[in-house]
Structures are given as C-alpha cells and as structure tokens.
C-alpha positions as CSV (number, residue, x, y, z in Angstrom):
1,X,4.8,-30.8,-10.9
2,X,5.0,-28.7,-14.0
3,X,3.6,-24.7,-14.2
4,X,0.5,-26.7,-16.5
5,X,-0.3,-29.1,-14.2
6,X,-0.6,-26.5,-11.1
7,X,-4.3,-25.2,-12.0
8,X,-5.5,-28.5,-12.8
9,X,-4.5,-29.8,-8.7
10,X,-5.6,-26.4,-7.4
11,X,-8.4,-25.0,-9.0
12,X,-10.7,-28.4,-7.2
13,X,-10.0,-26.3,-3.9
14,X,-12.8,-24.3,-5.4
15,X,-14.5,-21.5,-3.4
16,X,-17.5,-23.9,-3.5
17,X,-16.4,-27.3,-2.4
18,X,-14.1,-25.8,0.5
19,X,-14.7,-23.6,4.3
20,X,-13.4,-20.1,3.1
21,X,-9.9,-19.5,3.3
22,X,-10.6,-16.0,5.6
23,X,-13.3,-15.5,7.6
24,X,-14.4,-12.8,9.8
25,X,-17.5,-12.3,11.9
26,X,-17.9,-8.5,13.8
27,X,-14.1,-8.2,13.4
28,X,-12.8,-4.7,14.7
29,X,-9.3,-3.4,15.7
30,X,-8.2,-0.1,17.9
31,X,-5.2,1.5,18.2
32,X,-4.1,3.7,20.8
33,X,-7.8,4.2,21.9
34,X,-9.1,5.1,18.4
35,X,-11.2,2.6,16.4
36,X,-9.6,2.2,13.2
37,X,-12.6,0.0,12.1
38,X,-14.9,-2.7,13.2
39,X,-18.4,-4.9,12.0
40,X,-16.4,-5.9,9.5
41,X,-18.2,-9.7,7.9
42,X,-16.2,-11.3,5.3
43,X,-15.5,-14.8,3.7
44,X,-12.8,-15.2,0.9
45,X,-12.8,-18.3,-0.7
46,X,-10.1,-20.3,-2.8
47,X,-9.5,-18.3,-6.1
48,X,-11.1,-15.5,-5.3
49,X,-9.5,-11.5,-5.2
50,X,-10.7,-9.5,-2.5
51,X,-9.2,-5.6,-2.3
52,X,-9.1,-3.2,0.9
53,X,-9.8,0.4,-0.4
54,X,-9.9,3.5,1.8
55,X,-8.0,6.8,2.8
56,X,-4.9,7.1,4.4
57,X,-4.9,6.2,8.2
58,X,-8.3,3.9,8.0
59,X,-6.2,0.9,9.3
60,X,-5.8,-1.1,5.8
61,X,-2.8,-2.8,6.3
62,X,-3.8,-2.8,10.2
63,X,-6.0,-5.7,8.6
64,X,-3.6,-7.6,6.5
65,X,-1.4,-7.8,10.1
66,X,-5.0,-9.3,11.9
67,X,-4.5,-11.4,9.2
68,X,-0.9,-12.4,9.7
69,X,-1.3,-12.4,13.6
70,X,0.7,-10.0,14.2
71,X,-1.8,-8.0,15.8
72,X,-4.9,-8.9,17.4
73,X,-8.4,-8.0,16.8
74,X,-10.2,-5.6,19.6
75,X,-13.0,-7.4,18.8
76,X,-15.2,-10.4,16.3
77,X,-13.6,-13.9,15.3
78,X,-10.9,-14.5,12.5
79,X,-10.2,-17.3,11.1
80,X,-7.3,-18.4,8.4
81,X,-7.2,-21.4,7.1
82,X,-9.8,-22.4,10.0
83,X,-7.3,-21.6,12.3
84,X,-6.3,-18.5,14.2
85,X,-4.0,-15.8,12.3
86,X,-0.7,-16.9,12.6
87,X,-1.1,-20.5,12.4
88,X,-1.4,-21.0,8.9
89,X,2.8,-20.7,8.4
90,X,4.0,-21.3,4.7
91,X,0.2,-21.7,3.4
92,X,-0.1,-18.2,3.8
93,X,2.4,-15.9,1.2
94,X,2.9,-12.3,1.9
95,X,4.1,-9.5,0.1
96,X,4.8,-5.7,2.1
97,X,4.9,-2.7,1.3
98,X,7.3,-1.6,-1.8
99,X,10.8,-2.2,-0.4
100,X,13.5,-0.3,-2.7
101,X,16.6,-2.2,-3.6
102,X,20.2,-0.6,-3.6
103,X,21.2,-0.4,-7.3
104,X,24.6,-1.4,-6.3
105,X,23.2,-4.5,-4.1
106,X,25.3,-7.7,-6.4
107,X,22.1,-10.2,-5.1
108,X,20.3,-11.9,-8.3
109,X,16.6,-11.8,-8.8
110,X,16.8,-15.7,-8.3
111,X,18.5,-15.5,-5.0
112,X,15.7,-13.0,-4.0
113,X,13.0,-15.8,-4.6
114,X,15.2,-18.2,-3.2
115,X,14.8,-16.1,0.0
116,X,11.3,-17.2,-0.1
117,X,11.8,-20.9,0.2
118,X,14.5,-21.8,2.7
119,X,15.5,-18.2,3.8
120,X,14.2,-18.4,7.4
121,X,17.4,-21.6,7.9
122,X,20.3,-21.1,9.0
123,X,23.5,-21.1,6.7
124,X,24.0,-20.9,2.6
125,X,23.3,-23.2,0.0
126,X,26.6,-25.4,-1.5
127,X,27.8,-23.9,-4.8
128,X,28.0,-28.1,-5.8
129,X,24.8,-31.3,-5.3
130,X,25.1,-33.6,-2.5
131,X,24.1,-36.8,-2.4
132,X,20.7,-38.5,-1.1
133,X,18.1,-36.6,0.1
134,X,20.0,-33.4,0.7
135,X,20.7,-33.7,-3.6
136,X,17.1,-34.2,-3.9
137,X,15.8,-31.4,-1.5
138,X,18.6,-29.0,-3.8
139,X,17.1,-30.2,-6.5
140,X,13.2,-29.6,-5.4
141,X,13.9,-26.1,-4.4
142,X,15.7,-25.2,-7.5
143,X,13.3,-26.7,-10.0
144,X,10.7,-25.1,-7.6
145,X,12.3,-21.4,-8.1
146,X,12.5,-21.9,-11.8
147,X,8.7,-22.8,-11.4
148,X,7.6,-19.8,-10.0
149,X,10.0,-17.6,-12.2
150,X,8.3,-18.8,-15.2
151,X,4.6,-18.1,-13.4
152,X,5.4,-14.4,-13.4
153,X,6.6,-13.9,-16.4
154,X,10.6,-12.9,-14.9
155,X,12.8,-15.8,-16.9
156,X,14.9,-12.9,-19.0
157,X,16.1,-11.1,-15.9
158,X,15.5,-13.3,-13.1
159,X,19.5,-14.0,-13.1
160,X,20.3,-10.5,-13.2
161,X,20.9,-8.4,-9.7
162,X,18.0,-7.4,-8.1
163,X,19.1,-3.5,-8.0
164,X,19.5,-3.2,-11.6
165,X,16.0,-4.3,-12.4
166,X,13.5,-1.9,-13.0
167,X,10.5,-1.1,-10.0
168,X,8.0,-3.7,-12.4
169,X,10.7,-6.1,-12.9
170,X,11.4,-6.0,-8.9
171,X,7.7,-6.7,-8.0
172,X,7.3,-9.6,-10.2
173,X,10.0,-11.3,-8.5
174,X,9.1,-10.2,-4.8
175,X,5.5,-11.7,-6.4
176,X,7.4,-14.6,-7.2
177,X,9.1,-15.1,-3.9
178,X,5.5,-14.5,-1.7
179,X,4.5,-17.5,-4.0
180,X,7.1,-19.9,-4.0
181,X,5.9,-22.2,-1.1
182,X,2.7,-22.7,-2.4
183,X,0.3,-20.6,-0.6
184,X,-3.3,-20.8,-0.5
185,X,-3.4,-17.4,0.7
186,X,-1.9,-14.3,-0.8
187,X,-1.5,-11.0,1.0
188,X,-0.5,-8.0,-0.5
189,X,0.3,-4.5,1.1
190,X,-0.1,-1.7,-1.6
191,X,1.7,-3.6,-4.3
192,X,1.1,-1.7,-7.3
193,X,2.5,1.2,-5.1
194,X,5.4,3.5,-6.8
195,X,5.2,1.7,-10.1
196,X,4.4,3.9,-13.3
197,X,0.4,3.1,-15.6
198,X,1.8,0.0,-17.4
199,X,3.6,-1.8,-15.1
200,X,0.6,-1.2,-12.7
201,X,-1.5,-2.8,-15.2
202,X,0.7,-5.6,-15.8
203,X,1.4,-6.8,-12.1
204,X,-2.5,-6.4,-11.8
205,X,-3.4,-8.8,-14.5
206,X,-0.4,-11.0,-13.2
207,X,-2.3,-11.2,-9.8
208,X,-5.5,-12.1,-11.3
209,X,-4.2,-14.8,-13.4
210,X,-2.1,-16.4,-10.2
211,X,-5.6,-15.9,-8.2
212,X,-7.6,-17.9,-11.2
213,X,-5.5,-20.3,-12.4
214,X,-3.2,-20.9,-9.3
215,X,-6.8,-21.2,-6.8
216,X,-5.4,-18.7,-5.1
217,X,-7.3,-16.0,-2.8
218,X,-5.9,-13.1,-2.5
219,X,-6.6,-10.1,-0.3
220,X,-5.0,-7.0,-1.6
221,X,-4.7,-3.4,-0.3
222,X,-5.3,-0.5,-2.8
223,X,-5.2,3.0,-3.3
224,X,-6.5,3.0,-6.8
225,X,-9.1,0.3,-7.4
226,X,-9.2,1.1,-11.0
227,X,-6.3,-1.3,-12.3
228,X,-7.9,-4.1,-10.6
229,X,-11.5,-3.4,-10.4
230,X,-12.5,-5.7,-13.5
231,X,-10.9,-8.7,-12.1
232,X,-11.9,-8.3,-8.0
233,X,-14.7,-10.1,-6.4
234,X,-15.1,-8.1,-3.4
235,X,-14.2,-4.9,-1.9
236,X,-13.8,-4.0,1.7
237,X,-13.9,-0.6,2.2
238,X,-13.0,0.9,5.3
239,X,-13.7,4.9,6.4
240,X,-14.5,6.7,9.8
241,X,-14.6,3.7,11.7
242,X,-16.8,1.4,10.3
243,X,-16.4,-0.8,7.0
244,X,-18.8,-2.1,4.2
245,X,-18.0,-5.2,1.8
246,X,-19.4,-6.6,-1.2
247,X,-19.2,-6.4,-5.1
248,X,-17.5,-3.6,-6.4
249,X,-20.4,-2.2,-8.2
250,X,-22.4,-2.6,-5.1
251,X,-19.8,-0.8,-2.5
252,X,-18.2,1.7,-4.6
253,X,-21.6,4.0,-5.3
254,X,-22.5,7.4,-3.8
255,X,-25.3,6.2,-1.8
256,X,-23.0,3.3,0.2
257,X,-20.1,5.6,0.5
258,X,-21.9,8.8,1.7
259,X,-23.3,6.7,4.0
260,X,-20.4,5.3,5.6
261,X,-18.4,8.6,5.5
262,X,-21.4,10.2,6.9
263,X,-21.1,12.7,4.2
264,X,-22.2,14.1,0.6
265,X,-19.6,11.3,-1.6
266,X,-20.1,11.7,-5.3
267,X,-18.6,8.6,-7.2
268,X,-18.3,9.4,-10.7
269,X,-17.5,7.0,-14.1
270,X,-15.0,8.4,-16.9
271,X,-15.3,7.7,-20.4
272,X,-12.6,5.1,-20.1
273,X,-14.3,3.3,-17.0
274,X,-12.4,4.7,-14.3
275,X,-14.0,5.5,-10.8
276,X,-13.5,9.0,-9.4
277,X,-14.5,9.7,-5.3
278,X,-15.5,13.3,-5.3
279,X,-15.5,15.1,-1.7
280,X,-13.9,12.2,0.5
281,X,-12.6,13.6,3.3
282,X,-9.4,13.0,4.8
283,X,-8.9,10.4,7.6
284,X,-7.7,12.1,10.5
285,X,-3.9,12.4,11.3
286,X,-3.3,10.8,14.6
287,X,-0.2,9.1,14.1
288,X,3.4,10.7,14.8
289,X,5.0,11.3,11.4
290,X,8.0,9.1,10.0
291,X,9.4,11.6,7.9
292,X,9.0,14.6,10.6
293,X,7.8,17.6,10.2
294,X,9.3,18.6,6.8
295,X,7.2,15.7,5.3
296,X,3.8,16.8,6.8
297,X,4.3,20.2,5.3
298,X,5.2,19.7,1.9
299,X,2.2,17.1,2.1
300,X,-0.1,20.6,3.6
301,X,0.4,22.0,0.3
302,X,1.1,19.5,-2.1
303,X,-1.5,20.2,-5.2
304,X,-4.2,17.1,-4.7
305,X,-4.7,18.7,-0.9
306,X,-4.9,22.1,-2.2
307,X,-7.8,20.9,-4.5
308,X,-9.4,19.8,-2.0
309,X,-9.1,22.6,0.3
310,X,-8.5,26.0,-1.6
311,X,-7.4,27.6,1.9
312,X,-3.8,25.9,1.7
313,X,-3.0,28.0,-1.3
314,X,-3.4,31.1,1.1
315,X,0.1,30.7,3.2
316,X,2.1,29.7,-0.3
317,X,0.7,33.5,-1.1
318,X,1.8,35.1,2.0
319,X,5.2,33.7,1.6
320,X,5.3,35.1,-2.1
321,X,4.3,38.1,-1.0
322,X,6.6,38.5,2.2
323,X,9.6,38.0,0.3
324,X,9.1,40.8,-1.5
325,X,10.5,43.7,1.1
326,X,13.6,41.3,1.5
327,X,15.2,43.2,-1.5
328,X,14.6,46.8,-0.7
329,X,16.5,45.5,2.9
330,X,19.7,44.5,1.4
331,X,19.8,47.2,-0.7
332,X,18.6,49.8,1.9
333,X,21.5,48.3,4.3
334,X,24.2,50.1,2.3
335,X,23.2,52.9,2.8
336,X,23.6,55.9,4.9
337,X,22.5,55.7,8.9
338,X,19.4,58.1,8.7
339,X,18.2,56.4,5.3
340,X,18.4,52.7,6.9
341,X,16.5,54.2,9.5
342,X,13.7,55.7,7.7
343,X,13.1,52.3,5.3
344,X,13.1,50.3,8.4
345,X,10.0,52.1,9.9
346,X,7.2,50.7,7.1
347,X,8.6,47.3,7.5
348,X,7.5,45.7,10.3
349,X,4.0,45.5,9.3
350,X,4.3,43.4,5.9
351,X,6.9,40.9,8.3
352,X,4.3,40.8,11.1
353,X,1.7,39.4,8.0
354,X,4.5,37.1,6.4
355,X,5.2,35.4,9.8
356,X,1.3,35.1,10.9
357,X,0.6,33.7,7.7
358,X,3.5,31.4,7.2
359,X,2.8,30.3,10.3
360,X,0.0,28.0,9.0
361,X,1.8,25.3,7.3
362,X,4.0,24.9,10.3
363,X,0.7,24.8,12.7
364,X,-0.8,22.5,10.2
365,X,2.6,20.0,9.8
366,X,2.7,19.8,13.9
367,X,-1.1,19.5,14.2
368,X,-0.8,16.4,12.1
369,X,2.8,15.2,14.0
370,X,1.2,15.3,17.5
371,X,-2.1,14.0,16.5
C-alpha cells in the first residue's frame, strides 16, 4: 500500500460508521489517597484530535497511562478499542514524554523508526535479504519504514544519526516510529514539549494532517493549547479534582473554568488569537521532587511564579541585601583586635534578617519535596 492510498482505506473507519475508539463513562483515578480527577465522560472517534489541558500535577499523563493500562482507574469504565486498556497492542501507537538523544549516539533516524516495528524481538536484522517469507517480511518492514518517513515529512535526514538531528527533526521521527504499525490510536505525552515556536507549529500541523487523512484519533496532552487549538475537536480539561470536556470554545471560557477551579478564571483572546488563563492557581505539590530540592527552588522564584505571587520576590531582596555587610567583614578582619571587635557588635542583627528571610525559598522547596 502506497502513502496515497492510506486515507482512501482509513478514512471509511469514520467517527460515524464505527463504536468510538476511547470511551469513558464516570472514569476517575487516585493516587496515594488524593484524587487526581474523576466524572470524567468522553468518546473519541476515528480521525478525531482530542487534547488534555491542565496545570502541573492534575494527573494528565496519569490518563494517557489509564489509557495504556498501565494503571488502573479508581473508578468508571474504559474502553479502547472496545476492549480494556492494554489489550489493544500494536493498534494503539504511543509517543512519551521528550526523550533527549546523546549527540554522539551513531543510531540513524531510520533505525529509530525501525525500533517501532520489530524492536520488541529478539536479535538484529541481516545486513543481506533472505529468501521466502523471511525476504518478504524484510522487505514489508523496510518498504513500511520508508512509508512512514515520507508521512512526516523526515526523507532528507531520516538516514542521518539520531543525535545530530535537531529537537524538530527528532520528534518527527519518534512521530514516525509511534506510527509505523498502523495504529488506530495515537497517544501523545506533551509532545510539542522543549521545541522552539516553529517547530511547535510544524509537528502540530503534522499531527492534524496524520489525524485527518491517516483516520487517526489522537489524544494529546498539552501545556499550550494555542498551537493546536484550531485543528482539535475536543478538550479535556482537568483541575482540582474534577474534569470538563467538550469543544474548545465551549471548555476554555471564564465561566466553565472558574467553575471548575472553584475560583475567579479570566480567559482572555490576543490580537493574534491566542488564549491567555489569567489567575489559575497552581495544583498542589504532593509529589517528591525528581530533581531535589535545588529544582523546587529555582522553580520558587523563577519569573512566571513570581508574577503570580509578588511575595517570592521578597527572599531574592533579603539575600541582596544580606550580602551587603559580607564586605565590611573581610575587610574589617584585617584589622586590629579591638576594631574587629567593635564592627562585629552591629552585625548580628542584619545576619539574623538575611537568614530568617532566606529561609523562605528553602521552606518553600521542602514544603513542595515532602508534599
């Protein structure tokens, strides 16, 4: 089967004339005791683009593994491919989170997609064609990889190695790869993640065109809805527990959201057509930290949180300010006995501010670590 023939024998698998491709009825999930979200009603049909919005720590990719079966739902009824999660095997394609590729690592861009078809058997592929079926299986798989090359767009570079291609050039052939058995269902974990404006609005028109003329669904999770909101069908959007879907312009408005956060939510429209969430609170931090505690406190006063909470600019401050005595010290050191002595009397009040105020981040980064 050629790339022009695909969308004429899948696009009959129509989102009409088919049971949906995903369904869920009440679905909910917990993790360690918390609810990350439940109520949650949804049917995806074939061709359609469905994205999961929300802050960090709402449990979006926690769905996308319901989805896989790899985790189970607390409670409601899911259904893949009318089947239980997990079932579905190579009909389902899945993409996960950004993985970075060491620029040194010698493994072509073909070999990468190759990984897709046969890389779950044991042993490597002959450098020369054997005969009978084994030639013709050789054969399928490496007309089939050319196939899928050529559907994203990735024929210039696909033979060179995967580290020396750039973060766009990368996703296309990890895109590639999710693809290359044929999947009726797509599942992507943040995959416009890392990449820079353009190749974010490349890989998103790339997904749309694989969900419409491929008859693919595809459930997608997303930071930034803007550089695929003109070409999804649905929204999910999951915050504080509870979840809301439907069309885009239905879900992301400041009545539906401020009700779901329980909150004042101001969604606002730029000149260019972007969406803005104004006065979205952040999900609570209940997870241990990967990166440790270093990580949770340059994130306590990286600029977007110190927007939205002016208080975090007060500890950078103190720490300005409580380096300040540190010079008159040193230079105060050299000196005679009695002068050392005198200095050292005023200093102990602006070091008992510096270390109460300082103290904040730190509070802040473990607050966040044991939660």
């Amino acid at each position: 089967m050629t790339a022009t023939d695909a969308p004429a024998r899948t696009v009959p698998r129509a989102r009409d004339t088919a049971a949906p491709v995903v369904s869920l009825r009440g679905a909910g999930a917990r993790v360690g005791g918390r609810t990350l979200w439940s109520g949650v009603d949804l049917d995806v049909g074939a061709g359609e683009f469905v994205a999961v919005l929300g802050p960090n720590g709402v449990g979006k990719s926690t769905l996308v593994k319901v989805l896989l079966g790899g985790r189970q739902p607390s409670e409601g009824e899911v259904r893949v491919l009318g089947a239980r999660p997990g079932r579905a095997g190579a009909r389902v394609g899945y993409l996960p989170q950004r993985r970075n590729f060491d620029a040194s690592l010698r493994m072509r861009g073909t070999d990468v997609v190759r990984l897709g078809w046969d890389g779950d058997r044991w042993g490597v592929p002959l450098p020369f064609p054997l005969p009978g079926r084994f030639g013709r299986r050789a054969r399928v798989a490496a007309e089939r990889v050319a196939e899928v090359i050529g559907l994203v767009g990735a024929e210039s570079y696909a033979h060179r190695p995967i580290g020396r291609c750039s973060g766009g050039e990368q996703q296309r052939l990890l895109i590639a790869q999710a693809l290359v058995r044929r999947p009726r269902l797509l599942l992507l974990d943040e995959p416009l993640d890392s990449l820079d404006l353009p190749n974010q609005a490349a890989v998103a028109a790339l997904i749309g065109r694989i969900c419409r003329d491929e008859g693919v669904a595809v459930v997608m999770v997303a930071h930034d809805v803007n550089p695929i909101l003109s070409r999804l069908d649905r929204v999910v959007y999951l915050a504080e527990g509870g979840a809301v879907t439907g069309r885009p312009a239905d879900v992301i408005t400041s009545e539906t959201l401020s009700r779901l956060y329980g909150t004042s939510i101001e969604v606002l429209t730029t000149s260019d057509g972007r969406l803005v969430v104004v006065g979205q609170p952040e999900a609570p931090a209940r997870h241990v930290d990967r990166h440790g505690e270093q990580t949770a406190e340059r994130e306590a006063s990286s600029a977007p949180e110190a927007i939205r909470r002016p208080a975090a600019l007060v500890p950078a401050q103190a720490q300005a300010s409580a380096r300040v005595p540190s010079e008159p010290e040193t230079q105060e050191s050299s000196q005679p006995e009695p002068e050392t002595q005198e200095s050292s009397q005023p200093e102990p009040e602006p070091e008992t501010e510096a270390s109460s105020s300082a103290s904040v981040p730190e509070s802040r980064g473990d607050r966040r670590a044991d939660g």
